[in-house]
Chimera marker file (.cmm) of the C-alpha trace (Angstrom):
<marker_set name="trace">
<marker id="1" x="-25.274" y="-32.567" z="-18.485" r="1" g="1" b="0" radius="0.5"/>
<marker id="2" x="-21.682" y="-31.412" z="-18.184" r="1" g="1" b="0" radius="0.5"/>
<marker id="3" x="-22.825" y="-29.295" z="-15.543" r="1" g="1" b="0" radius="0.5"/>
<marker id="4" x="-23.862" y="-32.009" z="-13.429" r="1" g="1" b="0" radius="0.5"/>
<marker id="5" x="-21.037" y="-34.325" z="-15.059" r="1" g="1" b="0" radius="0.5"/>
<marker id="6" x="-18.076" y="-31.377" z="-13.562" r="1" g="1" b="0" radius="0.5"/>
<marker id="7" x="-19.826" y="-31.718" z="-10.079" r="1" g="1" b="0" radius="0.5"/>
<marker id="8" x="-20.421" y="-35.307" z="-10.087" r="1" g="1" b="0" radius="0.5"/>
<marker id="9" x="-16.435" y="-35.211" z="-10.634" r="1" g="1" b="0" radius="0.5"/>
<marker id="10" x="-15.805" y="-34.333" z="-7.213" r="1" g="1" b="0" radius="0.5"/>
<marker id="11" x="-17.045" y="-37.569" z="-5.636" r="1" g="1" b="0" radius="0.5"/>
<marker id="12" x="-15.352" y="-39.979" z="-7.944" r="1" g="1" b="0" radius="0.5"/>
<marker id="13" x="-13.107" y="-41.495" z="-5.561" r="1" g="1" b="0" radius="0.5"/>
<marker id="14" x="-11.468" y="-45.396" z="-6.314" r="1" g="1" b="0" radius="0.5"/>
<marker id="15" x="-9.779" y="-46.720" z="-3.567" r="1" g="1" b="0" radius="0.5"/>
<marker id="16" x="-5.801" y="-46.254" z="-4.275" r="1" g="1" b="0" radius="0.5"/>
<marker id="17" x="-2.517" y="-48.807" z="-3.469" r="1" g="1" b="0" radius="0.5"/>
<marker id="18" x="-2.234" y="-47.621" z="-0.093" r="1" g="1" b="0" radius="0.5"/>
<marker id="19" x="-6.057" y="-48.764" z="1.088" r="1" g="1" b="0" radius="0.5"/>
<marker id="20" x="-7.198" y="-44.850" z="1.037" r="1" g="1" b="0" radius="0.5"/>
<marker id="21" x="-9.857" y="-43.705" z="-1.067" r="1" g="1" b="0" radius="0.5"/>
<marker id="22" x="-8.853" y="-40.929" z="-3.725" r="1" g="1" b="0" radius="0.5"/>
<marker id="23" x="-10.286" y="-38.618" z="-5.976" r="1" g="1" b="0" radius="0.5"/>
<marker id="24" x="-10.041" y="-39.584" z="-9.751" r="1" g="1" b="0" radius="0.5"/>
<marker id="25" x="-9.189" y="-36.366" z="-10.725" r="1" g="1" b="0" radius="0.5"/>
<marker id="26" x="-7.475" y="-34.676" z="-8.399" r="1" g="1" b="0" radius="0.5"/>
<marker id="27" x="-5.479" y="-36.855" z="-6.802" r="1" g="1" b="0" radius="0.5"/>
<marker id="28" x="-4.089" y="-34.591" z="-4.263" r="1" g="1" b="0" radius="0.5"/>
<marker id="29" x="-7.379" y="-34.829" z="-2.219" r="1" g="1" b="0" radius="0.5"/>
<marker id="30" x="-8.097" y="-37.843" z="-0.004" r="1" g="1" b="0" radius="0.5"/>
<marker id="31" x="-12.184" y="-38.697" z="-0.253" r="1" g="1" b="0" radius="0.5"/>
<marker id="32" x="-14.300" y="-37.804" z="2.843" r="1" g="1" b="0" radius="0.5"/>
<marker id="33" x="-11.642" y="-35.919" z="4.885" r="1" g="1" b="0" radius="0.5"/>
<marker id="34" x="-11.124" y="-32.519" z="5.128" r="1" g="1" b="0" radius="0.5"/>
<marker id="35" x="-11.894" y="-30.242" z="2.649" r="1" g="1" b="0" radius="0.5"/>
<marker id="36" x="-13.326" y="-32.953" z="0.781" r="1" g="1" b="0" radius="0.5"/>
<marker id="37" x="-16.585" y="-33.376" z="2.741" r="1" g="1" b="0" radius="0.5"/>
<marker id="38" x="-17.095" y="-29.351" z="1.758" r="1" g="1" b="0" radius="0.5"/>
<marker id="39" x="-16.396" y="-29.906" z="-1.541" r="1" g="1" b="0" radius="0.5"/>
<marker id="40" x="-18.608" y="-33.015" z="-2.027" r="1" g="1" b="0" radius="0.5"/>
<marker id="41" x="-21.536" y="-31.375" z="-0.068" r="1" g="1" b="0" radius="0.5"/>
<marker id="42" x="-21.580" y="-28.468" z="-1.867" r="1" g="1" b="0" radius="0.5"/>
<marker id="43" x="-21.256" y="-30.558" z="-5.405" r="1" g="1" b="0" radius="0.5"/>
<marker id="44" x="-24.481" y="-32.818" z="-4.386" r="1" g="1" b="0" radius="0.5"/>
<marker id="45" x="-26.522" y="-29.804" z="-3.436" r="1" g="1" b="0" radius="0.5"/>
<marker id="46" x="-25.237" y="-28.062" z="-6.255" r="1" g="1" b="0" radius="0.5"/>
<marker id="47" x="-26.362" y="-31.065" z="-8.611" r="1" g="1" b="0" radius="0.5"/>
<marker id="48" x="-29.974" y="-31.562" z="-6.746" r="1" g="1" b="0" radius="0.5"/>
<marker id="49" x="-31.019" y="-28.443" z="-7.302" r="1" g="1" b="0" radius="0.5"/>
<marker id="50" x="-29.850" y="-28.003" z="-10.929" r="1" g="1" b="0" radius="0.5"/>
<marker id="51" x="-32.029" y="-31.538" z="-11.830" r="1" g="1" b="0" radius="0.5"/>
<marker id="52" x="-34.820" y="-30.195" z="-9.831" r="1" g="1" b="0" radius="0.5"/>
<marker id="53" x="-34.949" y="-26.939" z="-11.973" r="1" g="1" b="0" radius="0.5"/>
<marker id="54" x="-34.398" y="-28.950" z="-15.305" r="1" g="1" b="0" radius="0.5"/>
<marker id="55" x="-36.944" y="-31.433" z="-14.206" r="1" g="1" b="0" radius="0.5"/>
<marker id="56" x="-39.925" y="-28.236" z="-13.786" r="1" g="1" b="0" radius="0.5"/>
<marker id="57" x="-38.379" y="-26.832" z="-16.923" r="1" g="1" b="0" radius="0.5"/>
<marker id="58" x="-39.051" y="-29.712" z="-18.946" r="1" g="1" b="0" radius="0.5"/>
<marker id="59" x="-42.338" y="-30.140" z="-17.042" r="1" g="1" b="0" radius="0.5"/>
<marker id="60" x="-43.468" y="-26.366" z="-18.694" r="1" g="1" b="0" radius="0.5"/>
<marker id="61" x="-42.633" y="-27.095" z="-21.759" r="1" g="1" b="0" radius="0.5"/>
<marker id="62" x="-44.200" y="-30.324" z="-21.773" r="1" g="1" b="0" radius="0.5"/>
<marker id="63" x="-46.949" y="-30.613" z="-24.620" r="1" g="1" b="0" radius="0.5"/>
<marker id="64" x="-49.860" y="-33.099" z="-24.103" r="1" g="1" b="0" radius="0.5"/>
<link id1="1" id2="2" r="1" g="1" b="0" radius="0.2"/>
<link id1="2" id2="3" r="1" g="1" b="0" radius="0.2"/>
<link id1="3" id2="4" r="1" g="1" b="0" radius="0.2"/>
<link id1="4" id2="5" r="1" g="1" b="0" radius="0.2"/>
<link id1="5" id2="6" r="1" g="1" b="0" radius="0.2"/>
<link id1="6" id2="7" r="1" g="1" b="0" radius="0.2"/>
<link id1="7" id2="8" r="1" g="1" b="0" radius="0.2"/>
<link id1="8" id2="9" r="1" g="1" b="0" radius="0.2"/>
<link id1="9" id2="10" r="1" g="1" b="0" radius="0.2"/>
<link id1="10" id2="11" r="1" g="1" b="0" radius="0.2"/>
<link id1="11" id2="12" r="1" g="1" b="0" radius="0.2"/>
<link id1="12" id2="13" r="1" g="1" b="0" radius="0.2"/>
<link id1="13" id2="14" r="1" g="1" b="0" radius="0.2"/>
<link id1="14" id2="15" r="1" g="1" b="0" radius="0.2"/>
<link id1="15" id2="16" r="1" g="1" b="0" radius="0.2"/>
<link id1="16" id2="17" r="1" g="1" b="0" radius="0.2"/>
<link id1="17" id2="18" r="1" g="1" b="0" radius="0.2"/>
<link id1="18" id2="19" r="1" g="1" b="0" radius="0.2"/>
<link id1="19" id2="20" r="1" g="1" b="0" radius="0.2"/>
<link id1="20" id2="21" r="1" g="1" b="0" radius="0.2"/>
<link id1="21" id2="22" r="1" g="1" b="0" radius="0.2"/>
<link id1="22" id2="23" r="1" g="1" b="0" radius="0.2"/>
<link id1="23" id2="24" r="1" g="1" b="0" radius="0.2"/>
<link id1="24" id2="25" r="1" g="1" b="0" radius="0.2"/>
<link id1="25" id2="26" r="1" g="1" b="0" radius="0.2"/>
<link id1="26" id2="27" r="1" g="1" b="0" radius="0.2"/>
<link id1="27" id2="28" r="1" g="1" b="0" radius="0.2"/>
<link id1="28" id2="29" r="1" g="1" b="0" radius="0.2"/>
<link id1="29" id2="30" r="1" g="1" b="0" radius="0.2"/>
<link id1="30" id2="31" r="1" g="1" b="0" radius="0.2"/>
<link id1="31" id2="32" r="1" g="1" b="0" radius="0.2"/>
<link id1="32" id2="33" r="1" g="1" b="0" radius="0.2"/>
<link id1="33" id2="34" r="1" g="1" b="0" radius="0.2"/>
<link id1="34" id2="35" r="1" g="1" b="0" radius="0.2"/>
<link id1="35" id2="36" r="1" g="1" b="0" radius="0.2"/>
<link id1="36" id2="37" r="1" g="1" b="0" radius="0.2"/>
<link id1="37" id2="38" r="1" g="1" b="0" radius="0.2"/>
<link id1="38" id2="39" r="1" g="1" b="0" radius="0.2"/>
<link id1="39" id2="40" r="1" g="1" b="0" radius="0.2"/>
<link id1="40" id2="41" r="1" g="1" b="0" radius="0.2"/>
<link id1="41" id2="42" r="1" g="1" b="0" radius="0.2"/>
<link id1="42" id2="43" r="1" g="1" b="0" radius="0.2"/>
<link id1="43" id2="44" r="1" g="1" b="0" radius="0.2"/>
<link id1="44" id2="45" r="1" g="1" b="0" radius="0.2"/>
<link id1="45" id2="46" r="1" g="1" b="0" radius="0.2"/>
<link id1="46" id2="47" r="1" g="1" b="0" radius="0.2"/>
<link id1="47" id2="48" r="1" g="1" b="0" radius="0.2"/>
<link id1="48" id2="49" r="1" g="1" b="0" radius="0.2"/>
<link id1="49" id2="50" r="1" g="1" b="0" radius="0.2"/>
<link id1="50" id2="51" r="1" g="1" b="0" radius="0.2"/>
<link id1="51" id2="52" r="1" g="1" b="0" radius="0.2"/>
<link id1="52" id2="53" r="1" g="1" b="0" radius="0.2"/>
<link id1="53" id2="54" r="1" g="1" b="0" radius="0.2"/>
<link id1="54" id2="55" r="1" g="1" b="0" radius="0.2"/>
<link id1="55" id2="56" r="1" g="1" b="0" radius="0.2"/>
<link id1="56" id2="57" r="1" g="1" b="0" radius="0.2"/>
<link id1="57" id2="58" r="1" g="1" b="0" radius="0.2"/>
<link id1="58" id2="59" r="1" g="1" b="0" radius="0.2"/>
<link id1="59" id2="60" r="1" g="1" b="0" radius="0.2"/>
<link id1="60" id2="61" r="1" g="1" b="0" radius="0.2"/>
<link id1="61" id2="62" r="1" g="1" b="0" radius="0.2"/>
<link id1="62" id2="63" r="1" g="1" b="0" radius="0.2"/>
<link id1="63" id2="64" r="1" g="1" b="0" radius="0.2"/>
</marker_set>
């Protein structure tokens, strides 16, 4: 899970003092402008497809 945990990371944004949303970790990067949206679509892809694979891994090995 820290696979999906170090994507996930890149759309934790909380909403800072001056009203604009910022990421949690990096601070530097204002959420859903610029390079952001990249960055956040490519994490949520990223992440979809990992769960899909674990899901029809776990699915093989799956014993009834």
């Amino acid at each position: 899970f820290k696979m999906v945990e170090a994507f996930t990371s890149m759309i934790d944004c909380h909403k800072g003092e001056d009203g604009h949303y910022a990421n949690v970790y990096f601070h530097s990067f204002s959420c859903w402008t610029g390079q952001h949206i990249i960055h956040a679509t490519f994490a949520l892809v990223v992440s979809f497809i990992f769960i899909i694979i674990s899901i029809v891994v776990a699915l093989t090995y799956y014993d009834s």
